[in-house]
C-alpha positions, 0 to 999 in steps of 0.5 A: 256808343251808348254804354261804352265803358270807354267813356267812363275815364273821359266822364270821370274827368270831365266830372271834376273838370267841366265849367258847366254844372250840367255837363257836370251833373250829366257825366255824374249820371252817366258814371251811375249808370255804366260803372257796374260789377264788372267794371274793372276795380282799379277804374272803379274806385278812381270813379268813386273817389271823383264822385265822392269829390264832386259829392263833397266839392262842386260848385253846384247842389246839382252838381253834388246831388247828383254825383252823391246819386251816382256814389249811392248806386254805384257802392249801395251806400247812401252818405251825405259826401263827407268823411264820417267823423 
């Protein structure tokens, strides 16, 4: 099901782990869209630490792109992926 919280630990993992940039991308978008306020923190921050892996690590500009997107909508803080110096 569409929006299933369910799906957000498999998505967190394929994040890091697919070999397709788009699958990649797409898992990081969908992250974006179903970690929400009432998401449990524990599984939240595991989500925004995949994230800011993908942002910092991927393959991929798609790949970091979007991931840096679905950080940004997930904390509300806009960053570049790396640790401030």
């Amino acid at each position: 099901m569409i929006g299933d919280a369910k799906a957000i630990l498999p998505l967190a993992k394929a994040l890091l782990n697919d070999s397709d940039k788009n699958v990649r991308g797409a898992c990081a978008v969908a992250l974006g869209v179903l970690v929400t306020s009432s998401t449990k923190s524990s599984i939240k921050g595991l989500v925004v630490n995949n994230l800011k892996s993908a942002a910092a690590n991927d393959a991929s500009d798609f790949g970091k792109q979007q991931a840096q997107k679905a950080l940004t909508t997930i904390t509300g803080q806009a960053g570049t992926g790396t640790a401030p110096g």
